[in-house]
N, C-alpha and C positions, 0 to 999 in steps of 0.2 A: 803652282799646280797642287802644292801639298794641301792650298787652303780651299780646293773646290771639291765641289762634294754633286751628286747626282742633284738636279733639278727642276728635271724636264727642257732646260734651253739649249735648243740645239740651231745656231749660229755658225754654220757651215761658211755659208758665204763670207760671213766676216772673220772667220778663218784666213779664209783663202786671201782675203784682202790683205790682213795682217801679213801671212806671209810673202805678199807680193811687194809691199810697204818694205821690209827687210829683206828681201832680193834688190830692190829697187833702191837701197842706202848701202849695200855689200856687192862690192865687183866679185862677178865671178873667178877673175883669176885662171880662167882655162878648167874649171870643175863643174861637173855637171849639175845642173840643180833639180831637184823632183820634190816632189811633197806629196806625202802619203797621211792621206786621210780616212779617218778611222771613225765610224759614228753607228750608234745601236737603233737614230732615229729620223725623223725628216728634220729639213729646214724649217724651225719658223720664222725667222727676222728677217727674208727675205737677202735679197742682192742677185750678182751674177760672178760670172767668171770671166764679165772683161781684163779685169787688172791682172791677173795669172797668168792668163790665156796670150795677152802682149806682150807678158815676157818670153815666151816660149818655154814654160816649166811645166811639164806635165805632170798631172795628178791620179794619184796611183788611189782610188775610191775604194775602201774596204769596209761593207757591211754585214752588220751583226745582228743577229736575231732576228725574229719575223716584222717586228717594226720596222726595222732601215727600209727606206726609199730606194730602191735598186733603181727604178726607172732615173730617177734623179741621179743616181750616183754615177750609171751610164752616162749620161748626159754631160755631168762635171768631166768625165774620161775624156768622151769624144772631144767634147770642145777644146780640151787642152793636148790630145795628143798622149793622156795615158792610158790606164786600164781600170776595170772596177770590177767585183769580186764579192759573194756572199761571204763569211768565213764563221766558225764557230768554235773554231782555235787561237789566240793571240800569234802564238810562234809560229806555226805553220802559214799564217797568212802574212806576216813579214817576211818570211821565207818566200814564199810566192810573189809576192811583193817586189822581193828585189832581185828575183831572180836566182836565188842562192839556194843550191839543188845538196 
């Protein structure tokens, strides 16, 4: 992470793959799984949210600034069973995020 720097590539989907690839090698063990995603912009590389969405992990969608895709990031919500959310605080939207009042 330390070696990425802003680029305009914004690779949502294969995100979300990634994380379903390391759900999908790691037994749950009776813990819950979510994944909170966090992006300033839309998707360009295209994908979907089959692989997530079949594990039953839902994705907690948190966008920033007037660029982020809300309608997309609804969308990533709905299909998996989380939430999605403008924010323009970091803390605060983790806070909301996880529920932690």
């Amino acid at each position: 992470i330390r070696s990425l720097g802003p680029g305009g590539d914004t690779g949502i989907f294969r995100c979300l793959d990634r994380a379903a690839a390391h759900f999908q090698s790691e037994p749950s063990q009776g813990v819950k799984r979510l994944v909170i995603l966090m992006t300033d912009g839309q998707d360009n590389a295209g994908g979907d949210t089959h692989a997530i969405a079949a594990l039953h992990v839902p994705v907690i969608a948190i966008g920033f600034g007037s660029d982020a895709d809300m309608g997309a990031l609804n969308a990533i919500a709905s299909q998996t069973g989380g939430a999605a959310f403008p924010a323009t605080n970091v803390v605060q939207a983790l806070r909301q995020a996880t529920g932690y009042k």
